[in-house]
Phi, psi and omega in degrees: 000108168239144174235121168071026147094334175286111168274098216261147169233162196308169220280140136272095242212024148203191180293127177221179176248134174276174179237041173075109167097017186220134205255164178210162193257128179227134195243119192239029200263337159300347213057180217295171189189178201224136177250106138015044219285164179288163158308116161073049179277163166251145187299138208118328191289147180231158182213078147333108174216143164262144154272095147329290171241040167058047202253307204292352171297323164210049160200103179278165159261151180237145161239138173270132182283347194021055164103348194267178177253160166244108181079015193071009187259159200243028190215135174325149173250139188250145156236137200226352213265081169325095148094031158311123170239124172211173165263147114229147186238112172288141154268257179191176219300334178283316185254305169099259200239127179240144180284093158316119172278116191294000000 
């Protein structure tokens, strides 16, 4: 399934690592799991997420920086956010992955 260039995948309900062009549907009423950023990115690579079932305010999600910073932070992003949709786009090793609003 792609919309906009994003290869949107079947539904998630515990912890994974994403993948460079591909968006997820993430289900947390099982409870909260860390969605993973790739390995080595290049500047551009995007990463998709929906709150699937409007959960993350109380059972969040975390993406895990897998080494890179977010947002210039040297630290995981918690989403806390009910029905949160967002991109994030690797730049590059100073700022790392910064958050779009779809």
């Amino acid at each position: 399934l792609e919309a906009g260039g994003t290869a949107w995948q079947a539904v998630k309900t515990s912890g994974f690592t994403a993948v460079a062009g591909q968006g997820y549907f993430c289900n947390t009423t099982g409870g909260a799991f860390t969605m993973t950023l790739p390995s080595s990115p290049s500047i551009g690579d995007e990463v998709s997420f929906i709150d699937y079932a409007g959960t993350f305010d109380s059972d969040n999600l975390t993406i895990g920086r897998n080494s890179e910073k977010i947002n210039g932070a040297a630290s995981d992003l918690t989403v806390a956010t009910e029905r949160a949709a967002n991109t994030l786009v690797y730049t590059d090793g100073t700022q790392g992955w910064l958050l779009k609003n779809n």
